[in-house]
C-alpha atoms as one frame of an Amber mdcrd trajectory, in Angstrom:
protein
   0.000   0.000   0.000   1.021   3.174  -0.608   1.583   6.312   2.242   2.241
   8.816   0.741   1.023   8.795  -3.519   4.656   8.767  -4.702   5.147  12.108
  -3.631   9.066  13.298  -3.175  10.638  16.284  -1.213  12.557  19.191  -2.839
  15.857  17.317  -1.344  14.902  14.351  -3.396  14.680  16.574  -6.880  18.177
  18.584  -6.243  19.999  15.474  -5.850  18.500  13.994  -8.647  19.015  16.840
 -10.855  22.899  17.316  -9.175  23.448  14.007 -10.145  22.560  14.896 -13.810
  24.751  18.298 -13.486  26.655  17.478 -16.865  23.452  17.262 -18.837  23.007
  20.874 -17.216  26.257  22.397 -18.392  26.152  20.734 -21.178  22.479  22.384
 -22.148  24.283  25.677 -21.092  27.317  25.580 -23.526  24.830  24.779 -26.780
  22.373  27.136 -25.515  25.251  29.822 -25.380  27.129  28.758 -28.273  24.013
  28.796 -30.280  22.554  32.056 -29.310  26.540  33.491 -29.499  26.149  32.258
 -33.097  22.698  33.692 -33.665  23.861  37.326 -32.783  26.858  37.293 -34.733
  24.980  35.755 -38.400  23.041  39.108 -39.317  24.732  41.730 -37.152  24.543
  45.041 -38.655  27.131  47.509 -37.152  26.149  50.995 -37.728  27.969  54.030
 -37.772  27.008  57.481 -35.946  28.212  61.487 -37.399  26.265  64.132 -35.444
  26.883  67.683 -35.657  25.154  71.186 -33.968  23.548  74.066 -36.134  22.832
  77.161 -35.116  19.669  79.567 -36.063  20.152  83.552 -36.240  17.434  85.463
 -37.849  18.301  89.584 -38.162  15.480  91.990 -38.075  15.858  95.652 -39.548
  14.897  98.473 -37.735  15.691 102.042 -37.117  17.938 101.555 -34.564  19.779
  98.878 -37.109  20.081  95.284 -37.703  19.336  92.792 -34.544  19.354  89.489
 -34.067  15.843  87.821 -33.548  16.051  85.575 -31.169  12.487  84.741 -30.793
  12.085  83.914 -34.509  15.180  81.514 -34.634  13.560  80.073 -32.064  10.329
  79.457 -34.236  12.320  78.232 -37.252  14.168  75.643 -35.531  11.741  73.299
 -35.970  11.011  74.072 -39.352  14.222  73.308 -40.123  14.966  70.619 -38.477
  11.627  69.020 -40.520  13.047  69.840 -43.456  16.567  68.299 -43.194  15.315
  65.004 -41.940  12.055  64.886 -43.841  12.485  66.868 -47.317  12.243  64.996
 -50.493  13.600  67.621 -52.081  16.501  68.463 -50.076  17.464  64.591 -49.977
  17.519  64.770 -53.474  20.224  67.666 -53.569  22.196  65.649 -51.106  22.441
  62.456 -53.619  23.299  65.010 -55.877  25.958  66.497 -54.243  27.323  62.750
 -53.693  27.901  61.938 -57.008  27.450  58.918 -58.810  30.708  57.093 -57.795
  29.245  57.716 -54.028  25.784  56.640 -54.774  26.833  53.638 -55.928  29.559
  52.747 -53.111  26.424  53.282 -50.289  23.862  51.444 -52.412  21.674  54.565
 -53.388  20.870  54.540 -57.180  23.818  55.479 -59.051  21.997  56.836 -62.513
  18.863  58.324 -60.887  18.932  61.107 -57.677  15.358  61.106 -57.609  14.803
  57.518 -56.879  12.094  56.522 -54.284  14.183  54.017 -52.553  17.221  56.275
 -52.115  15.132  58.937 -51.075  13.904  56.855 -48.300  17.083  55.400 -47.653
  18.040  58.940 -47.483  15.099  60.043 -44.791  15.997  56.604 -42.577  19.721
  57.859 -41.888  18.846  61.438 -40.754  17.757  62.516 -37.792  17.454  65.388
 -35.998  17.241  66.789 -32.228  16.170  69.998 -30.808  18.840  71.606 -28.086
  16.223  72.217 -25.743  14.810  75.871 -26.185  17.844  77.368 -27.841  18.432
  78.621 -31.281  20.832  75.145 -31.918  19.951  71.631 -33.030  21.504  68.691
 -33.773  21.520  66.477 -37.047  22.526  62.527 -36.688  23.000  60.700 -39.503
  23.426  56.768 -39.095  25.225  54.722 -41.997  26.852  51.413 -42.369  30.326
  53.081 -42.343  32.004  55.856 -41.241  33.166  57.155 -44.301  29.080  57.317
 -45.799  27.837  58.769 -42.693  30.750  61.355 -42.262  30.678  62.315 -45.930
  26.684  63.030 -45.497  27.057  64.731 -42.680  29.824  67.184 -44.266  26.782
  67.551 -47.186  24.217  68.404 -45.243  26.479  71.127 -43.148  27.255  72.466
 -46.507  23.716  72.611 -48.093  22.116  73.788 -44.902  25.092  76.963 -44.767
  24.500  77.840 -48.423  22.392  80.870 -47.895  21.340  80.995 -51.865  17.920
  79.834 -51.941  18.135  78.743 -55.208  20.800  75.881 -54.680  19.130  74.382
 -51.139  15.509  73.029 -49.975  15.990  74.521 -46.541  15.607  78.422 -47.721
  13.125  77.670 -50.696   9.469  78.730 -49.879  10.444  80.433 -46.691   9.998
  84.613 -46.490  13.684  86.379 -44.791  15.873  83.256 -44.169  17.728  82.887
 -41.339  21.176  82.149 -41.227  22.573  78.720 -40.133  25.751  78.120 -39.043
  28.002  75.090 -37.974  28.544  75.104 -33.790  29.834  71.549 -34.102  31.739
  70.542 -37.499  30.782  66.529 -38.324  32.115  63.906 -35.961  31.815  60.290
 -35.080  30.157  59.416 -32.398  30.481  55.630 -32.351  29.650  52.051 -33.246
  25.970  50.523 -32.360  25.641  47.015 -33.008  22.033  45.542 -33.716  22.972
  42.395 -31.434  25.054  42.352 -28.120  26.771  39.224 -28.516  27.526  39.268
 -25.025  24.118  39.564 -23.890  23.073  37.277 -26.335  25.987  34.695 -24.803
  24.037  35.526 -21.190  20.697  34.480 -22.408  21.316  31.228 -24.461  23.249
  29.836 -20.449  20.525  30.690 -19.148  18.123  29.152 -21.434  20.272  26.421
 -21.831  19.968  25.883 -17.840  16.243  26.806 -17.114  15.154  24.324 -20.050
  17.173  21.665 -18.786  16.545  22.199 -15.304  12.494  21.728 -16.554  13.273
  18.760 -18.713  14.871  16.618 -16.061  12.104  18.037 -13.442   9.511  16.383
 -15.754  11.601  12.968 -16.182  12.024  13.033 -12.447   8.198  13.698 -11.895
   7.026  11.325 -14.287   9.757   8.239 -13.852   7.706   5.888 -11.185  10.587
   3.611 -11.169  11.726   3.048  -7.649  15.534   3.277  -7.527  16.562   2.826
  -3.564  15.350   1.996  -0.043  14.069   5.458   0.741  11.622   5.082  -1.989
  10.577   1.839  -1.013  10.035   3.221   2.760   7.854   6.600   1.115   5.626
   4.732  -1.422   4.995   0.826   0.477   4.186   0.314   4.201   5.815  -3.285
   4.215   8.904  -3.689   6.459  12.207  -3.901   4.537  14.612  -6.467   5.923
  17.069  -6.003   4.072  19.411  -4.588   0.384  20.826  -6.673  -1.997  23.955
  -4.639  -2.989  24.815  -4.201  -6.423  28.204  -5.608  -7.548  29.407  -6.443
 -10.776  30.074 -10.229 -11.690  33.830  -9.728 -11.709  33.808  -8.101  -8.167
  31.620 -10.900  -6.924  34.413 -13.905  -8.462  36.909 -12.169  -6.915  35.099
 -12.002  -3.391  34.389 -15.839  -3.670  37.961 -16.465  -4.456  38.979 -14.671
  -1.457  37.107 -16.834   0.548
């Protein structure tokens, strides 16, 4: 008869599971290596330029020429929309670029006005508002360095040119401001789009946590009784007494011995 429905005590599970400890590690080094693997197949590294821009708009008065501090203010934002946002001023960028460039960062080499380049084009810029001064910032994110820096220097360029006719910033909008450069173009870093490292961390972990679970459930569902405790816990008859268990060598040798 049975006391106790085959139930076992935490004490009973660790030891089973510590006596399985190199199916754990070994979960742990394919769940790392695999995951390790994963991050580095498909890794994009990316490249960061930034640089600051500043805003001064000059009113005219009688008392002479002033700097409007309020209206830079204002046109901030405009501008910013248009640098990171402007068909039109994406196309004079690609422009500027060449076709020898266009074709080394995978824009279209034979056509500036391209949809795909011109979105492309919007994905890598982005811009940032210095809190509620006259100055923002312009990021631009590429695959290399050299892309990213040689945009940036563009952009600076096109966004200083103060002839409306050769940029998209000053076209359409009455008394331009002027912009100029706070902080020339300059790299800012490497992002990767998977931490290896982290990656590493998560496959142990996984590795241990599934095979933790898997043995739990063999150890839960195996009914087989494998010593005299779990005779005692699961039968109310008396045990008298354990046959050890010797291997037939060991037992010729004892019965040689005497």
């Amino acid at each position: 008869m049975k006391q106790n429905n085959g139930e076992f005590t935490l004490k009973d599970l660790l030891s089973f599971i510590l006596s399985k400890i190199v199916i754990v590690l070994l979960c742990m080094v394919i769940g790392g290596g695999a995951m390790f693997v994963f991050a580095k197949t498909g890794n994009t590294v990316s490249h960061s330029v930034s640089m600051s821009l500043f805003v001064e708009t000059i009113s005219i008065s009688p008392e002479g020429k002033t700097s409007n501090v309020n209206v830079s203010k204002q046109r901030v934002p405009l501008y910013m929309e248009i640098i990171s946002t402007n068909r039109d001023f994406h196309k004079e960028i690609l422009i500027a670029l060449g076709e020898s460039s266009r074709e080394k960062y995978g824009f279209s080499k034979d056509d500036p006005d391209d949809l795909a380049s011109l979105n492309k084009m919007a994905s890598m810029i982005r811009t940032e508002q210095s809190g509620d001064l006259e100055m923002f910032y312009v990021h631009v994110t590429a695959s290399t360095e050299e892309c990213a820096m040689e945009i940036s220097k563009i952009i600076e360029a096109l966004a200083m040119e103060e002839d409306e006719t050769k940029n998209a910033v000053y076209k359409n909008i009455k008394a331009p401001s002027t912009i100029s450069c706070v902080d020339s173009p300059r790299h800012n870093g490497v992002r990767s789009s998977r931490n290896a490292s982290l990656f590493l961390l998560i496959g142990i972990a996984a590795g241990a946590v599934l095979s933790v679970l898997g043995l739990w459930l063999y150890f839960f569902f195996d009914t087989r009784i494998r010593n005299r405790r779990a005779l005692e816990l699961n039968f109310d008859i008396p045990i008298l007494g354990v046959i050890p268990k010797v291997s037939a060598d060991s037992y010729i040798d004892s019965v040689r011995r005497g």
